[in-house]
C-alpha positions in Angstrom: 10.1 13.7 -5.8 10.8 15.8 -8.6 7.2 17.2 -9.0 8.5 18.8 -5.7 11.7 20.2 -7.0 14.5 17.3 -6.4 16.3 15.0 -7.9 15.1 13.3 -10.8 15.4 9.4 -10.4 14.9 6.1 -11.7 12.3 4.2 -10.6 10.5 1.4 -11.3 8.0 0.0 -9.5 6.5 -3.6 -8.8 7.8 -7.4 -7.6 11.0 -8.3 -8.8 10.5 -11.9 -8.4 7.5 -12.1 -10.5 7.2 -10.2 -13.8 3.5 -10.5 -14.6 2.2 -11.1 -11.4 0.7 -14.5 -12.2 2.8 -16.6 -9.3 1.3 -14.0 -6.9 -1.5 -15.7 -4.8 -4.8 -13.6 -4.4 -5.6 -11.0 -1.4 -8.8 -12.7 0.4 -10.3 -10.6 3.2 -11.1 -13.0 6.3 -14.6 -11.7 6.5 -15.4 -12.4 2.8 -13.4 -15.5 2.0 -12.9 -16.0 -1.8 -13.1 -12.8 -2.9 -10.4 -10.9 -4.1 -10.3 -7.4 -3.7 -7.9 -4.8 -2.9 -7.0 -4.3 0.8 -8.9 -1.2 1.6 -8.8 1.0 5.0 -11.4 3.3 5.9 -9.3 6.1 8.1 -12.0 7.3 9.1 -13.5 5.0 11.3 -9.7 2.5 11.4 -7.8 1.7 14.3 -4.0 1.5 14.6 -4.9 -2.2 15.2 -6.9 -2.4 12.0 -4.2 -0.6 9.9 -1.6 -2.9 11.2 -3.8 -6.1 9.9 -4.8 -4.9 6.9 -1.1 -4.6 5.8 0.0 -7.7 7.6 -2.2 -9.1 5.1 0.2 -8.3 2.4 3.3 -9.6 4.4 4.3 -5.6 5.4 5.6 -5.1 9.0 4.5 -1.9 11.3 8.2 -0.2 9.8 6.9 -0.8 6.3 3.2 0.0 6.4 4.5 3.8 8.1 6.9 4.3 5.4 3.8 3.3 2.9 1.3 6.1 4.3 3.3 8.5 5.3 5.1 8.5 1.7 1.9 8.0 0.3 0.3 11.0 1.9 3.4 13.1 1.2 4.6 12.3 -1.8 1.6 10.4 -3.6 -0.5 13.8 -3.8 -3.7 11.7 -2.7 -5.2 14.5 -1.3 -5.8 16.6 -4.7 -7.5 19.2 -2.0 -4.1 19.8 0.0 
């Protein structure tokens, strides 16, 4: 936000319930059980319905996941090209 020219603010990021992260249980991908990895979506080849499980994955709802990749995209600067 304030690479961008507003506010600056405080932020910190992370679970507040867990400080670590060591109560969290592992993301496993149906297709590859007991493997943790990183939810990953190819948006080039990904359907709405494929976005939308991926996130469920990590408990996020159809509200949540937009607000994830649209502020992502827009403030995240993911896309060092744009």
């Amino acid at each position: 936000i304030e690479s961008m020219g507003g506010p600056r603010i405080s932020f910190c990021g992370g679970r507040i319930d867990d400080v670590d992260g060591n109560e969290s249980l592992p993301l496993e991908d149906d297709d590859a059980p007991g493997k943790n990895h990183l939810i990953y979506v190819d948006a080039g080849n990904a359907t709405g319905q494929d976005v939308r499980q991926a996130f469920a994955k990590m408990g996020f709802g159809d509200k949540e996941t937009v607000a994830l990749v649209a502020g992502g995209h827009t403030f995240g600067k993911c896309h060092s090209s744009r």
